[in-house]
N, C-alpha and C positions, 0 to 999 in steps of 0.2 A: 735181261737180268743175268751175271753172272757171279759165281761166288765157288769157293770148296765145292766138293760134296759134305751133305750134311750136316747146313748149316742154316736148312728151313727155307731156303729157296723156293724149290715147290710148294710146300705148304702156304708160303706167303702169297706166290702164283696164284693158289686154288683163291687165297682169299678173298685178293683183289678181283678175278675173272670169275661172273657169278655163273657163267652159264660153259664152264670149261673145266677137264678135273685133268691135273698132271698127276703122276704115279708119284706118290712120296713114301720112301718106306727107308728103313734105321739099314743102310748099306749104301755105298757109290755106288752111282751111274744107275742110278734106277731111272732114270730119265735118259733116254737116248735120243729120239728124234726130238724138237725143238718143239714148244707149243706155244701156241700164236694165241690171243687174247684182247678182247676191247673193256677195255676201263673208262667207267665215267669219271666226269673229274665235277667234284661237288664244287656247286656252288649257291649260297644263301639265296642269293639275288634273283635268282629264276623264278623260286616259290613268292616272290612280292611282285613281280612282274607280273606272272601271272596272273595273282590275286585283282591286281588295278585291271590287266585287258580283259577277265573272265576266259582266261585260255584254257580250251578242253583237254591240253595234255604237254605236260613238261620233256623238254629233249634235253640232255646237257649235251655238251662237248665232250669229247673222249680222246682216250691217247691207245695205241696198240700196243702190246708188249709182246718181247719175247722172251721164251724160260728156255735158257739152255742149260745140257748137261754139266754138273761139275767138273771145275778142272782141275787139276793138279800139277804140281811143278813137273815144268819137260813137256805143258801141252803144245807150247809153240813147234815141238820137235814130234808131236804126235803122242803123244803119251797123253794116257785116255780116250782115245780117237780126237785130241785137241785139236788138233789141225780143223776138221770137219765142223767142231761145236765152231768155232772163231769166228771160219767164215760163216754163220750163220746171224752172227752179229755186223760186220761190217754195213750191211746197210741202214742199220739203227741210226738214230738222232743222236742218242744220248745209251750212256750206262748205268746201271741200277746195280749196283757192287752189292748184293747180301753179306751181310759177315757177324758170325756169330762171338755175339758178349755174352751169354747165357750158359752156365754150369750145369751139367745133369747126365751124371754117370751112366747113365740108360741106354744115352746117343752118340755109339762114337764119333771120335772127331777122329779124320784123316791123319793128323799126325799127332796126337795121343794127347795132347794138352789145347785149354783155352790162347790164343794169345792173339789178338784179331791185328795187332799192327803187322807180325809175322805174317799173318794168313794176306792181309791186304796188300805186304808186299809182294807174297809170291802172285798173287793175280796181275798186278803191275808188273811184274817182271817178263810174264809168260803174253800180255798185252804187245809190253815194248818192245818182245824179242819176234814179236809177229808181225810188228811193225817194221824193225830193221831187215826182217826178210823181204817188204814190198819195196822197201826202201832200194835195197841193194840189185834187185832184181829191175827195178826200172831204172838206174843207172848204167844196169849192164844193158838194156833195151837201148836207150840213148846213145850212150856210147858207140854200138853197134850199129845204128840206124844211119849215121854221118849224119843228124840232125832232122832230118826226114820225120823224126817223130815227136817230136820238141813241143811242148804247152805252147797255143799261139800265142804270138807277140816275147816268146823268150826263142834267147839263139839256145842252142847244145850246151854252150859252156857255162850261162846264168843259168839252166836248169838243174843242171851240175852242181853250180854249185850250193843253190839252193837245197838240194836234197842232202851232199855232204853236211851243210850245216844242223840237218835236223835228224841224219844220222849221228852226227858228234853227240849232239843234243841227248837224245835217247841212251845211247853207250856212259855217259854221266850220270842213268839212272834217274833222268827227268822224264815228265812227261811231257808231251808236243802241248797240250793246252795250256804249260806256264811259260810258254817260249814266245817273247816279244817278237814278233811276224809287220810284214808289209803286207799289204793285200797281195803283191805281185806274187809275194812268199807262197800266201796261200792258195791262189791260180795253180800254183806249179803243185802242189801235193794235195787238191781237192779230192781230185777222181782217185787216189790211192784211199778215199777212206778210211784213215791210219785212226786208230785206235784209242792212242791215247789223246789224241785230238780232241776227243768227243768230250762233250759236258759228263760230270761222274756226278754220283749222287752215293754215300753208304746207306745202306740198309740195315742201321746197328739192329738186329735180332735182340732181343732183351726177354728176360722172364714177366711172368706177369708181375713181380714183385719188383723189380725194378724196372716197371715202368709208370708204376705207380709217382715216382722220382723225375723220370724223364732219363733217366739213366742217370741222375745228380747221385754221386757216392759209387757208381761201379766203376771197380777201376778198369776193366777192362771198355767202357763205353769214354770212359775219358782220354784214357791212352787214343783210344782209335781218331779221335772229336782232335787231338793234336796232329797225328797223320794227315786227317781227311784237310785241316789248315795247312800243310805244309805243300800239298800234292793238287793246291788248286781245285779241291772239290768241297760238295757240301758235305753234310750228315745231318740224315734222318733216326729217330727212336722208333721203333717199331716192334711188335712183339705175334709173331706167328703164330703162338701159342693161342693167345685170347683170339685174333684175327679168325681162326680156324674154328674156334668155337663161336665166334658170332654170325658165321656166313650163312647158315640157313636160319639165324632167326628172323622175326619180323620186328618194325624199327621200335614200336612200342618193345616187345623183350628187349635186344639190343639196350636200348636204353637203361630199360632196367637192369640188365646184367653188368651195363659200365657200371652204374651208379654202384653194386653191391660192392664191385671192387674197388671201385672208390678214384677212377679215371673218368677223366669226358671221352678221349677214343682209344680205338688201338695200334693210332699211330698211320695207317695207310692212305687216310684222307689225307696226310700232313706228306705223306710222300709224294704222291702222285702230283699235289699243288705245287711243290718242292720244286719236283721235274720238272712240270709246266714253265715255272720261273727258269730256271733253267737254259730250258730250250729257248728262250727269249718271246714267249707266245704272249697273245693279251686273247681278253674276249670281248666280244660285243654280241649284241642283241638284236633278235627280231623277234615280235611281240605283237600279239594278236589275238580274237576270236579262238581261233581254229589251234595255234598254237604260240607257246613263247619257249625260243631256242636260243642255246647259245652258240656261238662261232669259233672257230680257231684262227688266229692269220699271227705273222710272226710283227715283233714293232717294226715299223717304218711304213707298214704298207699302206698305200694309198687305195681310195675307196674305189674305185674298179680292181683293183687287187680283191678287195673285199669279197665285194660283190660276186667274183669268179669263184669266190668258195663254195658259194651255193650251186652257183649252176655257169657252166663256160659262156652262154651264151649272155650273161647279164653284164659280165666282165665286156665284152666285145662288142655288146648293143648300148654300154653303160651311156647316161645322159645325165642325171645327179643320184645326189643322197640327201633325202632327208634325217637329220640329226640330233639329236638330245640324249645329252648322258645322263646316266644311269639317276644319280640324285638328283637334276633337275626332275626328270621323269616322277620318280615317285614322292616328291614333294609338292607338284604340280598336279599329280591324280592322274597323269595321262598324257596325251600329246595335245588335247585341247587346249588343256591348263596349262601348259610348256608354250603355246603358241601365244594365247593370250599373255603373257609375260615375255613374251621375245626371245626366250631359252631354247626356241626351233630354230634350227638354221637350217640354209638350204646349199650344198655345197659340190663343189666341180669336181674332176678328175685328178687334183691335185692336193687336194684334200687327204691328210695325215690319218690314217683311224686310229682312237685313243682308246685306252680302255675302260671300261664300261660304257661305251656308246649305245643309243640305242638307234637303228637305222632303218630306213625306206630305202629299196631303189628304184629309179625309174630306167626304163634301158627300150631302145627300141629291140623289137626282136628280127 
């Protein structure tokens, strides 16, 4: 998660991480070291799952987060200790841009006015310019090396000039993730973790009054909704404000608290899915007695891939999978009722997992 200072960051942190508290208080850089975080990522399907195998306890999938300090223009140059917050994201999946649509004289803002496309650009700018420093810096590696250090299977001069081109790329004020690549492209600037690379996601901050809308009529959530199109990323509505006031309720309150305000959420359930999509994840199912969980693996992966998620050893003893997605499953009452209709399959190592599968594995151990 990165964003300004003061633009609900933390406080959205606290919301989504139930059993973690960052500092959030009306000043920058109240947040200094980085706090790490596990988020569940709701899903409907587990409570029906459940209900059909009589499962004693619901797991979801979850995603980590990290809440780093605000930045501010000049952090690629160290200004705010940017340098420090950066590198604490490069090993991230994806980015969670907070950025505040929400007026209220109370909190200052860094640079004295609302205006979130402003604010969006300078985080993109101080991203890019953190980038063209890894950039430049493994061209001078190369260069220097007489090829000795070269991404395998490229000479010195293809990796050359690969990285020129997506320094050009960046100095145009692009980001790397709208930059049409070959795979060889992206071989050569993997391990650099570049930044703008990464899947984005905004975290339009809203009042509780304008979220009542979805943000439909603020002009400041609309400005940003044409940004976040132009910059290859998504946008989420989200409102810190309510978020913060629901997080120690229990679901019956909660409930009752959207409904007074007259929303279904406050926005976080729709982010964290957001991101999931994103990162290109699916989920599948194990279900049972004792428990029904859900899975992370990314699309493509084949069912020994799968099956590796739970435990290394299932991946590498793997023998099959047995199968049925999700609506055969609870249309059928179960995996009897899926069998008895032919909706089971039993399937090999070459097997695609889709999403909402529900699956068996068999594996020698």
């Amino acid at each position: 998660m990165v964003g300004l200072p003061n633009v609900g960051k933390s406080t959205l942190f606290n919301a989504l991480v139930a059993n973690k508290r960052a500092e959030a208080a009306n000043f920058p850089f109240c947040t200094i070291e980085p706090n790490f975080g596990t988020v569940p990522v709701f899903d409907k399907r587990l409570n029906q799952l459940s209900t059909i195998s009589g499962s004693k306890e619901i797991i979801p999938t979850s995603v980590e987060i990290v809440d780093i300090a605000g930045l501010v223009e000049g952090a690629s140059e160290g200004q705010g200790l940017g340098n420090k917050f950066l590198a604490n994201i490069r090993e991230c999946d994806a980015i969670v841009h907070v950025v505040r649509c929400f007026v209220n004289d109370n909190i200052v803002h860094v640079n004295g006015s609302i205006d979130p496309t402003r604010d969006a650009g300078i985080i993109n700018s101080e991203l890019a310019l953190s980038d063209m420093g890894q950039i430049q810096k493994r061209i001078e590696k190369v260069c220097k090396s007489k090829g000795k250090v070269s991404v395998e299977g490229h000479t010195m001069e293809s990796e050359i000039e690969t990285l020129t081109r997506v320094l050009s790329w960046l100095e145009d004020g692009k980001q790397v993730r709208q930059m049409e690549m070959s795979v060889d492209d992206w071989i050569v600037i993997k391990e650099l973790n570049l930044l703008t690379a990464k899947p984005c996601i905004y975290a339009a901050n809203l009042s509780e009054e304008d979220l009542l809308t979805n943000g439909i009529g603020n002009v400041h959530f609309e400005a940003l909704s044409k940004f976040a199109a132009n910059t290859g990323a998504g946008v989420c509505p989200v409102s810190a404000q309510v978020a913060a006031e629901l997080r120690d309720l229990t679901e019956d309150e909660r409930n009752e608290f959207l409904s007074c305000i007259g929303v279904k959420s406050d926005g976080t359930t729709e982010l964290i899915n957001t991101a999931y999509r994103q990162l290109d994840l699916l989920t599948y199912f194990t279900t049972g007695e004792k428990e029904t969980r859900a899975w992370t693996v990314k699309h493509g992966s084949t069912a020994p891939q799968a099956a590796g998620v739970i435990h290394t050893d299932f991946e590498k003893g793997f023998i099959k999978a047995e199968t049925v997605h999700y609506e055969d499953f609870v249309s059928c009452g179960g995996f009897s009722g899926a069998k008895e209709k032919g909706l089971w399959q039993l399937e090999g190592k070459d097997y695609v997992v889709q999403e909402g599968d529900i699956m068996v594995f068999k594996f020698n151990v």
